[in-house]
C-alpha positions as CSV (number, residue, x, y, z in Angstrom):
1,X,9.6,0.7,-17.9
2,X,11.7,2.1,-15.4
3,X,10.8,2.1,-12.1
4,X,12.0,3.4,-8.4
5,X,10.6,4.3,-4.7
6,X,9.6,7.6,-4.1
7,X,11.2,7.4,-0.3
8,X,15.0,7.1,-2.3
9,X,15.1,10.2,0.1
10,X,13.2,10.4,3.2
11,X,9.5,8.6,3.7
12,X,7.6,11.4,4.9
13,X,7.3,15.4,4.1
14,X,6.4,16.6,0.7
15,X,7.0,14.0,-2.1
16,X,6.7,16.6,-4.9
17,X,11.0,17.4,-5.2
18,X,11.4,13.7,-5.3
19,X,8.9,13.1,-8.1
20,X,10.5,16.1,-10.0
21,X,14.0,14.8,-10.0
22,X,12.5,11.2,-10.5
23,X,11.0,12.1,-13.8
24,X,14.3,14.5,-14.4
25,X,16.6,11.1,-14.0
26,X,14.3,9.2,-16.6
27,X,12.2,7.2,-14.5
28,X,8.9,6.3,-16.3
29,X,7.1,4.5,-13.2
30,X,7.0,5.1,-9.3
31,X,6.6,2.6,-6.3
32,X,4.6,4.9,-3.9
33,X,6.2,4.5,-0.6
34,X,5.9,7.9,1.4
35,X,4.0,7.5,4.5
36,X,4.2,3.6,4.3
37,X,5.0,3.7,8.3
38,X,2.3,5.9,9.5
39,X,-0.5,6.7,10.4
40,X,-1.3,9.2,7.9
41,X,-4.5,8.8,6.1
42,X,-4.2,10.7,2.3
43,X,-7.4,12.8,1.4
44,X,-9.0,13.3,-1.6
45,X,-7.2,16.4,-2.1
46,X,-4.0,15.2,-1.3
47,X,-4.3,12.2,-3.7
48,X,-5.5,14.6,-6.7
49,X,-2.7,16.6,-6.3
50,X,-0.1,13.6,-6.6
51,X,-2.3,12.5,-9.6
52,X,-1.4,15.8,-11.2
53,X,2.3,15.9,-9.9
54,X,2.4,12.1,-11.1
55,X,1.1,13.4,-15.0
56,X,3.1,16.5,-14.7
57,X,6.0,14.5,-14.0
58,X,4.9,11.7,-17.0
59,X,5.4,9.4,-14.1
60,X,2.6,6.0,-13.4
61,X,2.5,4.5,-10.4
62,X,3.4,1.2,-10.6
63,X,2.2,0.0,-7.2
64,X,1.6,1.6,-3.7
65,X,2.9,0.4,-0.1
66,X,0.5,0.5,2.0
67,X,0.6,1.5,5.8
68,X,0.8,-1.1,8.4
69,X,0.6,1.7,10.7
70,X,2.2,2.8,14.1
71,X,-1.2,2.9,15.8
72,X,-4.0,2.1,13.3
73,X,-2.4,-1.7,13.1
74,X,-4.4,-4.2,10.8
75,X,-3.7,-7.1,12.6
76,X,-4.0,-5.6,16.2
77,X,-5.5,-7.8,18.6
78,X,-6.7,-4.8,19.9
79,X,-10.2,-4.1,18.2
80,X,-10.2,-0.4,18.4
81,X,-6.7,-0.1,16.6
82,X,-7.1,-3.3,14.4
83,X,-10.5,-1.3,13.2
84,X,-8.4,1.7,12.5
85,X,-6.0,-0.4,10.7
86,X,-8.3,-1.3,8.5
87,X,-9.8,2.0,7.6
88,X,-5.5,3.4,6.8
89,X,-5.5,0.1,4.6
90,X,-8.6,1.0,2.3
91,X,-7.1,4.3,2.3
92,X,-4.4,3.2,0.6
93,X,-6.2,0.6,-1.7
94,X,-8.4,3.8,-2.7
95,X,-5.6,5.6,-3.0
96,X,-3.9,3.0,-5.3
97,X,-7.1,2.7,-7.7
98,X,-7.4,6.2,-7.9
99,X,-3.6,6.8,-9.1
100,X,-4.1,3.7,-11.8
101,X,-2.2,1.3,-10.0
102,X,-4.3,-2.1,-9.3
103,X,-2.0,-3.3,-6.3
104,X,-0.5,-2.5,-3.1
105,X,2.1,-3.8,-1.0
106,X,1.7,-5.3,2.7
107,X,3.9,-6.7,5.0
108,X,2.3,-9.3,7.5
109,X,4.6,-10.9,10.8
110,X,1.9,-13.5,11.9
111,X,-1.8,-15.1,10.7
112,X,-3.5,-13.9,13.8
113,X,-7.7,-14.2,14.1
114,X,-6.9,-10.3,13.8
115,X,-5.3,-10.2,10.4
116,X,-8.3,-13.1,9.1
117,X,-11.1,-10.6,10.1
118,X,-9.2,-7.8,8.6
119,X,-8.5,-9.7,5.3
120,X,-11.9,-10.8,5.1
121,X,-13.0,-7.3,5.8
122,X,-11.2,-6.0,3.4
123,X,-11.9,-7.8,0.4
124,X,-14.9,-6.5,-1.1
125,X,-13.5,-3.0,-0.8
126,X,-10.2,-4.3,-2.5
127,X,-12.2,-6.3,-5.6
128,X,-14.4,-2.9,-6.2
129,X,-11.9,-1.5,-6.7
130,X,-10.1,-3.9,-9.1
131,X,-6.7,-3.6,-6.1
132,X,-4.9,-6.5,-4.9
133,X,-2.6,-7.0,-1.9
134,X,0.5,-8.4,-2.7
135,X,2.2,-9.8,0.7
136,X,5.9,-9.0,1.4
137,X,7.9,-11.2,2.8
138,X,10.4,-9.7,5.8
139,X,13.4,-10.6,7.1
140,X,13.6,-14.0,9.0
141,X,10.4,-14.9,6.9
142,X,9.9,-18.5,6.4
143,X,6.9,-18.1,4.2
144,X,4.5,-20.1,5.8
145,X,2.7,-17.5,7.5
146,X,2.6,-16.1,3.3
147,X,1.7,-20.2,2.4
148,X,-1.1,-20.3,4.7
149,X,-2.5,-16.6,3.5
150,X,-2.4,-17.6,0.1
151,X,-4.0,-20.7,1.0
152,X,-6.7,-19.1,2.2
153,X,-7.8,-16.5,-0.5
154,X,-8.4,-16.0,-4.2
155,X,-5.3,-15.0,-5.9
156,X,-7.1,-12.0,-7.1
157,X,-7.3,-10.8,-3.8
158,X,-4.1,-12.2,-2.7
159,X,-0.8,-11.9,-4.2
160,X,3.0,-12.4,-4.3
């Protein structure tokens, strides 16, 4: 398997050049990372069409980042936006299970009351749908605010 991010480029516009010369360099796998800094929210459309690009290309998709959002923010403290944050995040998780791949990438910067609700409301969705969240660490990360997540939930929820 050979594997890179589809934002070697750019992280937002059309994806389908990128996928082309992906394949074309001898990639096998991709890391879906366009739009991982938005707010866009993919539709059903738009994610059947990068399921046929992705077989037209012979590419999988290894694993998705998911959106932590400009505005739709999953661990807001403010309710309106964390609640948006929530719905871009189980965009992305369906948007993972539909493509084939069973996890996506999140990056957390504190374990608020905010990012608990979120996690708790997002669990059932994610374990339908047979998706984990694997937790990214960021720069100046000490990994406890990580320690303490994966304290807290099932490793088939929650992983590295």
């Amino acid at each position: 398997m050979l594997s890179i991010t589809t934002d070697y480029v750019k992280s937002t516009g059309n994806p389908e050049p990128y996928l082309r010369q992906i394949s074309e360099a001898g990639f096998t796998h991709v890391h879906w990372c366009h739009q991982w800094c938005t707010d866009f929210l993919y539709s059903t459309h738009e994610i059947s069409h990068i399921k046929k690009s992705l077989a037209e290309y012979s590419l999988q998709l290894l694993d998705l980042h998911a959106s932590q959002g400009s505005e739709k923010v999953w661990n807001s403290s403010l309710e309106h936006e964390r609640l948006a944050g929530v719905e871009l995040v189980k965009n992305r998780i369906d948007m993972a299970s539909r493509l084939g791949s069973d996890v996506i990438v999140m990056h957390t910067v504190e374990y608020s009351d905010a990012l608990k609700r979120s996690l708790d409301e997002l669990e059932l969705f994610a374990k339908k749908r047979d998706v984990r969240i694997a937790l990214e660490n960021i720069r100046s990360d000490d990994f406890s605010i990580i320690e303490k997540i994966f304290n807290d939930y099932d490793p088939d929820y929650i992983t590295a």
